[in-house]
mmCIF file of the N, C-alpha and C atoms, coordinates in Angstrom:
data_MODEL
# 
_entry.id   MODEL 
# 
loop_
_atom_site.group_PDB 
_atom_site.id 
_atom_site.type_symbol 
_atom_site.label_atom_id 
_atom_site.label_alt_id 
_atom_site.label_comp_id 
_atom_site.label_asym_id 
_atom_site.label_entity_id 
_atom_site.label_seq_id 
_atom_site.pdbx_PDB_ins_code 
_atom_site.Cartn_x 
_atom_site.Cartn_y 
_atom_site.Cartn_z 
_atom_site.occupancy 
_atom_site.B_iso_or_equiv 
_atom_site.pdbx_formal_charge 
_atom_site.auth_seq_id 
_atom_site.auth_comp_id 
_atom_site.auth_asym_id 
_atom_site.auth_atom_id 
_atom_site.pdbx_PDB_model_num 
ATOM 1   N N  . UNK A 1 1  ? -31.841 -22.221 -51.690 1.00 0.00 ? 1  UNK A N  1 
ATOM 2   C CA . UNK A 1 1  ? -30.974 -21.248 -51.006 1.00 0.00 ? 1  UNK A CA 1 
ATOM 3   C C  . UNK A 1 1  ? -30.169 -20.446 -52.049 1.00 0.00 ? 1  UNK A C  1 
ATOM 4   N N  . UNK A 1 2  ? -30.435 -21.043 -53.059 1.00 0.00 ? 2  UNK A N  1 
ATOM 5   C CA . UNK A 1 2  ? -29.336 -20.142 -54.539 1.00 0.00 ? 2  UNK A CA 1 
ATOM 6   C C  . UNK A 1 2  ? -30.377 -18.894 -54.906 1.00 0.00 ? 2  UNK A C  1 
ATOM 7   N N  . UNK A 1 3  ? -31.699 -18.867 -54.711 1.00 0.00 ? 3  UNK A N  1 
ATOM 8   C CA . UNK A 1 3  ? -32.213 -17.792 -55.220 1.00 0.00 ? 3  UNK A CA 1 
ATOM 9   C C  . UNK A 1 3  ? -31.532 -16.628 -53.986 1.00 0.00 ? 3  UNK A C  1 
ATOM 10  N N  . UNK A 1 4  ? -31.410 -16.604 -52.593 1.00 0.00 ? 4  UNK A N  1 
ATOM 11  C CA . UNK A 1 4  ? -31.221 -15.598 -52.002 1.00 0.00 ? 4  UNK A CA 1 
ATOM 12  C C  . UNK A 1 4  ? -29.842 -14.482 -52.514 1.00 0.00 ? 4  UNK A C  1 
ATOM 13  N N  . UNK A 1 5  ? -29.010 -14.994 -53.091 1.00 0.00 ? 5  UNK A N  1 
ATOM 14  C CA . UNK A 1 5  ? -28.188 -14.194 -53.704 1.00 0.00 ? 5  UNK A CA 1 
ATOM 15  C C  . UNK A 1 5  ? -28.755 -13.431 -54.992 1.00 0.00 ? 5  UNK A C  1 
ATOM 16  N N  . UNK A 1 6  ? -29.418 -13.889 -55.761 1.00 0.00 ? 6  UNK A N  1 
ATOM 17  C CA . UNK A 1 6  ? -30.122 -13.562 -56.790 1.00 0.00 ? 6  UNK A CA 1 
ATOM 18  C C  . UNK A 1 6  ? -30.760 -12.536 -56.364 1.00 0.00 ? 6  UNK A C  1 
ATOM 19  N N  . UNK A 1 7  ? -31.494 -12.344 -55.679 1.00 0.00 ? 7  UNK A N  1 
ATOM 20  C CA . UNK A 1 7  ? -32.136 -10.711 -55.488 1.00 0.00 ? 7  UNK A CA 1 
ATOM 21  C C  . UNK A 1 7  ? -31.120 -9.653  -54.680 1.00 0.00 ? 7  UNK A C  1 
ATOM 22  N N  . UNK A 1 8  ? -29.836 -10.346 -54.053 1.00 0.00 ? 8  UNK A N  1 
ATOM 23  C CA . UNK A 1 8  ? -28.894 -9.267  -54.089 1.00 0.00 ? 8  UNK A CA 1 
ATOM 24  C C  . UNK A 1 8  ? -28.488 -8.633  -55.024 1.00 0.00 ? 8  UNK A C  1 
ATOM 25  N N  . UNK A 1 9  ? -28.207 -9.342  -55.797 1.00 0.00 ? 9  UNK A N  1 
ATOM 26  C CA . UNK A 1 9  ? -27.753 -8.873  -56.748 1.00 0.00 ? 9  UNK A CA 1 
ATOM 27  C C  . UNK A 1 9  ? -28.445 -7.837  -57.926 1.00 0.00 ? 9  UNK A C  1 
ATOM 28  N N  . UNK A 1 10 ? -29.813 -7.983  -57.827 1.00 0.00 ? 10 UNK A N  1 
ATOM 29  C CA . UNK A 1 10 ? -30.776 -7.441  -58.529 1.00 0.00 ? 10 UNK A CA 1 
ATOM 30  C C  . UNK A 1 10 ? -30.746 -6.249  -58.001 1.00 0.00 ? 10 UNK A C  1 
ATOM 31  N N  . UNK A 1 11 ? -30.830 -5.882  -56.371 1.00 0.00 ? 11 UNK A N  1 
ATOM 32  C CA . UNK A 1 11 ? -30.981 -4.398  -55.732 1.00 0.00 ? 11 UNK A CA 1 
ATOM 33  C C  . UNK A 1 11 ? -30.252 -3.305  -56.390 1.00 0.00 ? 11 UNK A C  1 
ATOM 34  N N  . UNK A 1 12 ? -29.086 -4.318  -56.563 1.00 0.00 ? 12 UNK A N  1 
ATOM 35  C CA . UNK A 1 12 ? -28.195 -2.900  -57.065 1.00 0.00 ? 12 UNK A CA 1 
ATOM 36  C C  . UNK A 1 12 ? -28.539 -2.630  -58.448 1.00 0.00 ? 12 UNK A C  1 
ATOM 37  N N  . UNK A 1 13 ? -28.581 -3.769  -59.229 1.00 0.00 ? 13 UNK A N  1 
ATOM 38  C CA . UNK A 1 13 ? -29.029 -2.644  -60.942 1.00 0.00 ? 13 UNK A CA 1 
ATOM 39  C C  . UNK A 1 13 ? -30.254 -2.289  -60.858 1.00 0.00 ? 13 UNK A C  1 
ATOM 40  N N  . UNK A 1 14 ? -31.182 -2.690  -59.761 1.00 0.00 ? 14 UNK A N  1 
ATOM 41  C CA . UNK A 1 14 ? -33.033 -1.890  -59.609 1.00 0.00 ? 14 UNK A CA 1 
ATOM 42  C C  . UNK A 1 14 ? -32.907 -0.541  -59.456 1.00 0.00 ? 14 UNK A C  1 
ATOM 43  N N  . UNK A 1 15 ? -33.720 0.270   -59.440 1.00 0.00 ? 15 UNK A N  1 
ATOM 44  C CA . UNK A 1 15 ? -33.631 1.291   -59.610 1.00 0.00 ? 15 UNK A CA 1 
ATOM 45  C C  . UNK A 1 15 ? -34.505 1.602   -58.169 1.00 0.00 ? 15 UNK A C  1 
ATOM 46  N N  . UNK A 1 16 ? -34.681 0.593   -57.276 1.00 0.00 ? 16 UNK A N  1 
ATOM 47  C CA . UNK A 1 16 ? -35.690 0.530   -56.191 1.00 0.00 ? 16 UNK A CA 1 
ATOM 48  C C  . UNK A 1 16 ? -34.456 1.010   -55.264 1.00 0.00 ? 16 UNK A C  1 
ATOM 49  N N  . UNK A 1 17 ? -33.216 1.132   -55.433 1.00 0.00 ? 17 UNK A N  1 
ATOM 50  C CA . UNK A 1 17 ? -32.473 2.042   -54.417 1.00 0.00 ? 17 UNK A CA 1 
ATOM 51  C C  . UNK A 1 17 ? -31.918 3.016   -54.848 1.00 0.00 ? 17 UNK A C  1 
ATOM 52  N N  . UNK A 1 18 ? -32.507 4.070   -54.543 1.00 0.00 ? 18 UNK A N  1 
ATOM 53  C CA . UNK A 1 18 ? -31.946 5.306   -55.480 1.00 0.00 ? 18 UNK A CA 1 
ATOM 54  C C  . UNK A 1 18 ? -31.080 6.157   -54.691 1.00 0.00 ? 18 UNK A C  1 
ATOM 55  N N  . UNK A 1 19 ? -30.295 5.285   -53.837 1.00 0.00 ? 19 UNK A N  1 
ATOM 56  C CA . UNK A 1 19 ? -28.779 5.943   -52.932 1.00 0.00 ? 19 UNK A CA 1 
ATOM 57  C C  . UNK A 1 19 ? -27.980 4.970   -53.600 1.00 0.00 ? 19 UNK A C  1 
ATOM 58  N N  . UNK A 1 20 ? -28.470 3.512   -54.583 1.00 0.00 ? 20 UNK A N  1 
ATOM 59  C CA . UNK A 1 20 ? -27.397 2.649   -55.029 1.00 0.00 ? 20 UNK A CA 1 
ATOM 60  C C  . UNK A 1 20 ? -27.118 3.567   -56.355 1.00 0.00 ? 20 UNK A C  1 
ATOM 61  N N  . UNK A 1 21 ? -27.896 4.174   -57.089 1.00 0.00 ? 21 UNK A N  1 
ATOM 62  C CA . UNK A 1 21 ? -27.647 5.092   -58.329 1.00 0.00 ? 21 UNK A CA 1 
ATOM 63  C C  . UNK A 1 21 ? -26.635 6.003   -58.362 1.00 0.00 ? 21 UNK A C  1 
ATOM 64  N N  . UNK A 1 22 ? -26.610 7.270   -57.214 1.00 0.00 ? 22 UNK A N  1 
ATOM 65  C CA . UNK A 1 22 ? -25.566 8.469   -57.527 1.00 0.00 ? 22 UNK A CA 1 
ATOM 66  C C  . UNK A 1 22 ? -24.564 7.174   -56.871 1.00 0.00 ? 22 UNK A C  1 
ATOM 67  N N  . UNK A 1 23 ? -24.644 6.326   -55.987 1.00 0.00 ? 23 UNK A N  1 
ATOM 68  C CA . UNK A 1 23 ? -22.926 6.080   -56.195 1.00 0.00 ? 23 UNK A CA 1 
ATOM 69  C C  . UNK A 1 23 ? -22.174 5.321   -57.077 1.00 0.00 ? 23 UNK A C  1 
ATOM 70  N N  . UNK A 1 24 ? -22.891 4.928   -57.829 1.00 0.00 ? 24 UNK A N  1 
ATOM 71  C CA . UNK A 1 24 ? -22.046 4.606   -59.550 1.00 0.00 ? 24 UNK A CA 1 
ATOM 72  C C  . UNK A 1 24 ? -21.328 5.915   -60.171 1.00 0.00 ? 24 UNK A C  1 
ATOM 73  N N  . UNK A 1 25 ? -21.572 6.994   -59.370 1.00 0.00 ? 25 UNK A N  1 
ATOM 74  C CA . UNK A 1 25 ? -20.669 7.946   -59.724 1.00 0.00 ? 25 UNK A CA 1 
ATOM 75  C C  . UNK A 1 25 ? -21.839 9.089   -60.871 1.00 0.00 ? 25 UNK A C  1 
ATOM 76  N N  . UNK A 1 26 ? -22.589 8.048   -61.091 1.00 0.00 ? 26 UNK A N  1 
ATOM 77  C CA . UNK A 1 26 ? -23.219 9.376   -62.433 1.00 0.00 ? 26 UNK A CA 1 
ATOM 78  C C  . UNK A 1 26 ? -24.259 10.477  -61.447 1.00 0.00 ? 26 UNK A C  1 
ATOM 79  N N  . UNK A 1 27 ? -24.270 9.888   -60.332 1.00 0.00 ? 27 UNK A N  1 
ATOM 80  C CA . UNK A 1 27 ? -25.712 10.902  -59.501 1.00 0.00 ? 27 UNK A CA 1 
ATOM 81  C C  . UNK A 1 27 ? -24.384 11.815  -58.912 1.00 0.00 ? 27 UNK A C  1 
ATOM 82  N N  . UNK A 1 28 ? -23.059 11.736  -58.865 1.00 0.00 ? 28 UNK A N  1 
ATOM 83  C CA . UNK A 1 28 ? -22.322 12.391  -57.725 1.00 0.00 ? 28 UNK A CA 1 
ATOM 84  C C  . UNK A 1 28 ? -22.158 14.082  -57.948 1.00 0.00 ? 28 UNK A C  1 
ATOM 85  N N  . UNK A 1 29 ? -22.463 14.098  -59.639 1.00 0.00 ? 29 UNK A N  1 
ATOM 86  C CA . UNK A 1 29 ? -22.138 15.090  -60.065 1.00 0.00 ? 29 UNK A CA 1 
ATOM 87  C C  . UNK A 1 29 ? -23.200 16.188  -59.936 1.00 0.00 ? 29 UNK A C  1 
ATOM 88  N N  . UNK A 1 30 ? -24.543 15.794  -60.214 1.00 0.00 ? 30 UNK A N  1 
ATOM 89  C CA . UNK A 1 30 ? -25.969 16.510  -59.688 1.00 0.00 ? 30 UNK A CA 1 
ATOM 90  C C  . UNK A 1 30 ? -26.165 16.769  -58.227 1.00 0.00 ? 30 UNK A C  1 
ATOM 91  N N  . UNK A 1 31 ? -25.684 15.217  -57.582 1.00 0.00 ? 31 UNK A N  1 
ATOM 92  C CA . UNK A 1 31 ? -25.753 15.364  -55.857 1.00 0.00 ? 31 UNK A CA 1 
ATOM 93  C C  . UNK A 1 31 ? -24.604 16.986  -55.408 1.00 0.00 ? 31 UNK A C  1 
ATOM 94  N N  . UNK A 1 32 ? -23.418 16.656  -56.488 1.00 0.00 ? 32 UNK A N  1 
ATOM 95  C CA . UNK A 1 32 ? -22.286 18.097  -55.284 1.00 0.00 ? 32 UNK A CA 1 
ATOM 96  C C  . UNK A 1 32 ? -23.161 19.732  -55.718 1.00 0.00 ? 32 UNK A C  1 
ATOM 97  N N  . UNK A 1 33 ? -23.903 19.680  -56.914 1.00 0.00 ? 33 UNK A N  1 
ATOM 98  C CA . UNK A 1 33 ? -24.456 20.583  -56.839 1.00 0.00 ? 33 UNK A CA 1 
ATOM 99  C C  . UNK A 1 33 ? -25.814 20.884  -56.419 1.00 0.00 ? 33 UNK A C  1 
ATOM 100 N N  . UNK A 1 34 ? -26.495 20.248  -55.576 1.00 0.00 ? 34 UNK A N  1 
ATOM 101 C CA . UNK A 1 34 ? -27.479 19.993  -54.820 1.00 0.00 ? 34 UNK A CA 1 
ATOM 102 C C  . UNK A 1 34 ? -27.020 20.528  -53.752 1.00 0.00 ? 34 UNK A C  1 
ATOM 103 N N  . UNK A 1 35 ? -26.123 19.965  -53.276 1.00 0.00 ? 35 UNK A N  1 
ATOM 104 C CA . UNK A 1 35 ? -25.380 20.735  -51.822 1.00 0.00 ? 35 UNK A CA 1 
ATOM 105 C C  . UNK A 1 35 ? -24.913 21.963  -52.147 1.00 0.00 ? 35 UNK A C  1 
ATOM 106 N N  . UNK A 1 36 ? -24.549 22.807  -53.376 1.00 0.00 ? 36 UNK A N  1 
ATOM 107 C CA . UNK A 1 36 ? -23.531 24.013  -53.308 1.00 0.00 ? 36 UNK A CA 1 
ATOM 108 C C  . UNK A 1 36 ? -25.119 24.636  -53.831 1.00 0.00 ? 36 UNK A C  1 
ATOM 109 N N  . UNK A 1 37 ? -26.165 24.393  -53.986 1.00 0.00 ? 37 UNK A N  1 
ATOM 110 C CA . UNK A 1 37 ? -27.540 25.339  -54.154 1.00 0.00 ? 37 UNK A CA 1 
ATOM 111 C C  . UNK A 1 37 ? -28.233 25.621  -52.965 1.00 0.00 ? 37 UNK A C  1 
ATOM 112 N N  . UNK A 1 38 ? -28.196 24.797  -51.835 1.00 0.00 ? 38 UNK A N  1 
ATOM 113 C CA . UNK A 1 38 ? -28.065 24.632  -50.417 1.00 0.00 ? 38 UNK A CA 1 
ATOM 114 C C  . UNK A 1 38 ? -27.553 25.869  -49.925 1.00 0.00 ? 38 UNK A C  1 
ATOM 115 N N  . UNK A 1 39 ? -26.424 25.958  -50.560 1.00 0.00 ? 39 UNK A N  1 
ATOM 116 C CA . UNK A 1 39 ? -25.271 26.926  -49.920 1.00 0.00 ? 39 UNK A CA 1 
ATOM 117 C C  . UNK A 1 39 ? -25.707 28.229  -50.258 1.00 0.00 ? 39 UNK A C  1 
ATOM 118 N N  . UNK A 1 40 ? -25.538 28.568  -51.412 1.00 0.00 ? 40 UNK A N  1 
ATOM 119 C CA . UNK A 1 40 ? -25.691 30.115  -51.968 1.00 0.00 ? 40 UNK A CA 1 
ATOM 120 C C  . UNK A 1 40 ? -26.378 29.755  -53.818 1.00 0.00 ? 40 UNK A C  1 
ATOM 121 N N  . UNK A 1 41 ? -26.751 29.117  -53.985 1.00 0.00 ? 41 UNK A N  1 
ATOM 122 C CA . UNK A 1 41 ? -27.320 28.984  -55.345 1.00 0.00 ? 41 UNK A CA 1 
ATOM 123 C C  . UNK A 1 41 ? -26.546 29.025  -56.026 1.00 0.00 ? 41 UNK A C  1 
ATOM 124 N N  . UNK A 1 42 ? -25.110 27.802  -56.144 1.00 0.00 ? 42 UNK A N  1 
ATOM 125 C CA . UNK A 1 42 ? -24.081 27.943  -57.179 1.00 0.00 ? 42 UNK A CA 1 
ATOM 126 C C  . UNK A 1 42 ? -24.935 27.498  -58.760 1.00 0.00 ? 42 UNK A C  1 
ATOM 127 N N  . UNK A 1 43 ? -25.599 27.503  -58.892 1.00 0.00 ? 43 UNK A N  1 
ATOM 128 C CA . UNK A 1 43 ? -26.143 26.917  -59.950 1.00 0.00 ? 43 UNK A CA 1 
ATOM 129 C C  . UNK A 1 43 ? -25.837 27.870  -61.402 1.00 0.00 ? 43 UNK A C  1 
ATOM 130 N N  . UNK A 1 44 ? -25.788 28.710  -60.711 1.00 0.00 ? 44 UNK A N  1 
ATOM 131 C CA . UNK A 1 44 ? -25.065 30.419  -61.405 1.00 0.00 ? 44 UNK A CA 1 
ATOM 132 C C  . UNK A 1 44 ? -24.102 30.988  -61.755 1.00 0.00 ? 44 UNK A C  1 
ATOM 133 N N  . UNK A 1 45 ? -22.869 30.358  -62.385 1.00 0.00 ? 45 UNK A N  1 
ATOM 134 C CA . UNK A 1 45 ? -21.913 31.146  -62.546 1.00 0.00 ? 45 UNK A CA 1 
ATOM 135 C C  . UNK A 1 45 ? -21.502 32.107  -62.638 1.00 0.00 ? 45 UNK A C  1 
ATOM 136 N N  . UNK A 1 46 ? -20.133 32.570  -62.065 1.00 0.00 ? 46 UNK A N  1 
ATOM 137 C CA . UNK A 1 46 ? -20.015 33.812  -61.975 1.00 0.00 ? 46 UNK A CA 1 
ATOM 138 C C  . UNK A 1 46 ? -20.047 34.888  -62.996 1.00 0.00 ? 46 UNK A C  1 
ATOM 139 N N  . UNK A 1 47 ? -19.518 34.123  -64.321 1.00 0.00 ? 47 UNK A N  1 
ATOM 140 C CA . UNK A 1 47 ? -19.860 34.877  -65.206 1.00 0.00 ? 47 UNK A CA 1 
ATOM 141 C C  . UNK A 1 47 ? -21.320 35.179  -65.479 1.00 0.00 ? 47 UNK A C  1 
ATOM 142 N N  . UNK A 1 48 ? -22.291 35.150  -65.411 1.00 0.00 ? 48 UNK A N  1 
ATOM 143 C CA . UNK A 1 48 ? -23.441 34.891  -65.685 1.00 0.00 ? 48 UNK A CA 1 
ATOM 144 C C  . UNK A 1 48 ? -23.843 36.136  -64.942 1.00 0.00 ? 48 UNK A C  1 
ATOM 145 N N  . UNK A 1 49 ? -23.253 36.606  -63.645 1.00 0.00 ? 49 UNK A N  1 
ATOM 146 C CA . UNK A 1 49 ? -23.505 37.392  -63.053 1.00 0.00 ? 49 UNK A CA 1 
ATOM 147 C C  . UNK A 1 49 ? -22.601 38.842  -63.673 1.00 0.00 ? 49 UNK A C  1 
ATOM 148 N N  . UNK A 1 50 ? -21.511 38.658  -64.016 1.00 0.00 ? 50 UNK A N  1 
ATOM 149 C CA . UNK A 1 50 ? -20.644 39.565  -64.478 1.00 0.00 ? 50 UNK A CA 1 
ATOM 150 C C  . UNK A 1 50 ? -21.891 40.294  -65.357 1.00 0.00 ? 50 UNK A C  1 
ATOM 151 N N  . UNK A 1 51 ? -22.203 39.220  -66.773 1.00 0.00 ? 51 UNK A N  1 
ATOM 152 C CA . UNK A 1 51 ? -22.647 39.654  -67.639 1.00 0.00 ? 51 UNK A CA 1 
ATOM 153 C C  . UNK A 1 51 ? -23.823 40.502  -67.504 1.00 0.00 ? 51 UNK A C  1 
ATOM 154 N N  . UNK A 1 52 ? -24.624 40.099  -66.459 1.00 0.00 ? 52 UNK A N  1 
ATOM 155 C CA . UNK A 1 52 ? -26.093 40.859  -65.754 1.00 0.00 ? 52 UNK A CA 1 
ATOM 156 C C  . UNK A 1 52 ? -25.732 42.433  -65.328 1.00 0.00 ? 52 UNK A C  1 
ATOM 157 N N  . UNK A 1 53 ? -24.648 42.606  -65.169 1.00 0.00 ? 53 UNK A N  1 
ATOM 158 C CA . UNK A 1 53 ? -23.432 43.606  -64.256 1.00 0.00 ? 53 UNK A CA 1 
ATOM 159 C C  . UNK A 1 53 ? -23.177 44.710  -65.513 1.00 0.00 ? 53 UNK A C  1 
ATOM 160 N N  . UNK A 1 54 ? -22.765 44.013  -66.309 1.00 0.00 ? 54 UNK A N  1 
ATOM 161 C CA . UNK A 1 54 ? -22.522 44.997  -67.518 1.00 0.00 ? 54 UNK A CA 1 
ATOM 162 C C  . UNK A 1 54 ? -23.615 45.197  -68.155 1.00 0.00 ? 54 UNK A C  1 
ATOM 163 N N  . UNK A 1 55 ? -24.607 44.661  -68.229 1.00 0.00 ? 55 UNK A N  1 
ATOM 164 C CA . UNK A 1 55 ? -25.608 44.871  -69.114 1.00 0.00 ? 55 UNK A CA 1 
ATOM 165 C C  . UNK A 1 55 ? -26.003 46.497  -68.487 1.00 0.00 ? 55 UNK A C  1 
# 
Protein backbone atom coordinates (compact mmCIF):
# COMPACT_ATOMS: atom_id res chain seq x y z
CA UNK A 1 0.00 0.00 0.00
CA UNK A 2 3.27 2.37 0.30
CA UNK A 3 3.82 2.20 -3.43
CA UNK A 4 0.31 4.04 -4.07
CA UNK A 5 1.64 7.34 -2.88
CA UNK A 6 4.74 6.88 -4.85
CA UNK A 7 3.21 7.40 -8.21
CA UNK A 8 1.46 10.47 -6.76
CA UNK A 9 3.98 11.87 -6.31
CA UNK A 10 5.75 11.08 -9.57
CA UNK A 11 2.61 12.78 -11.67
CA UNK A 12 3.59 15.92 -10.71
CA UNK A 13 7.45 16.04 -11.65
CA UNK A 14 6.26 13.69 -15.04
CA UNK A 15 5.91 15.59 -17.64
CA UNK A 16 2.73 13.20 -18.49
CA UNK A 17 0.60 16.24 -17.09
CA UNK A 18 1.23 19.10 -18.97
CA UNK A 19 -1.56 21.38 -16.98
CA UNK A 20 0.84 20.21 -13.82
CA UNK A 21 3.83 22.23 -15.80
CA UNK A 22 2.50 25.98 -16.54
CA UNK A 23 1.32 25.88 -12.93
CA UNK A 24 4.77 25.84 -11.42
CA UNK A 25 4.45 29.21 -12.70
CA UNK A 26 7.11 28.86 -15.65
CA UNK A 27 4.16 27.89 -18.39
CA UNK A 28 2.02 31.04 -16.85
CA UNK A 29 4.00 33.42 -18.65
CA UNK A 30 3.67 31.79 -22.40
CA UNK A 31 0.01 30.62 -21.30
CA UNK A 32 -1.10 34.87 -20.60
CA UNK A 33 0.26 35.40 -23.95
CA UNK A 34 -1.49 32.65 -25.67
CA UNK A 35 -4.67 34.23 -24.52
CA UNK A 36 -3.71 38.05 -25.46
CA UNK A 37 -2.80 36.39 -29.33
CA UNK A 38 -6.39 35.04 -29.07
CA UNK A 39 -7.32 38.53 -28.57
CA UNK A 40 -5.66 40.81 -31.14
CA UNK A 41 -2.08 39.32 -31.70
CA UNK A 42 -0.33 41.01 -28.70
CA UNK A 43 2.66 39.23 -29.62
CA UNK A 44 3.61 42.68 -31.28
CA UNK A 45 4.47 45.49 -29.51
CA UNK A 46 3.47 48.63 -29.92
CA UNK A 47 6.53 49.92 -30.66
CA UNK A 48 7.21 47.56 -33.31
CA UNK A 49 4.30 48.98 -34.95
CA UNK A 50 5.28 52.68 -34.40
CA UNK A 51 8.52 51.79 -36.05
CA UNK A 52 6.70 50.08 -39.32
CA UNK A 53 4.72 53.68 -39.18
CA UNK A 54 7.73 55.72 -39.60
CA UNK A 55 9.51 53.74 -41.83
Amino acid sequence: MSERPEPDEHTADAPEDPRQLPDDGLGQSPELETIDVDGDEPTVPPESEEGTESR
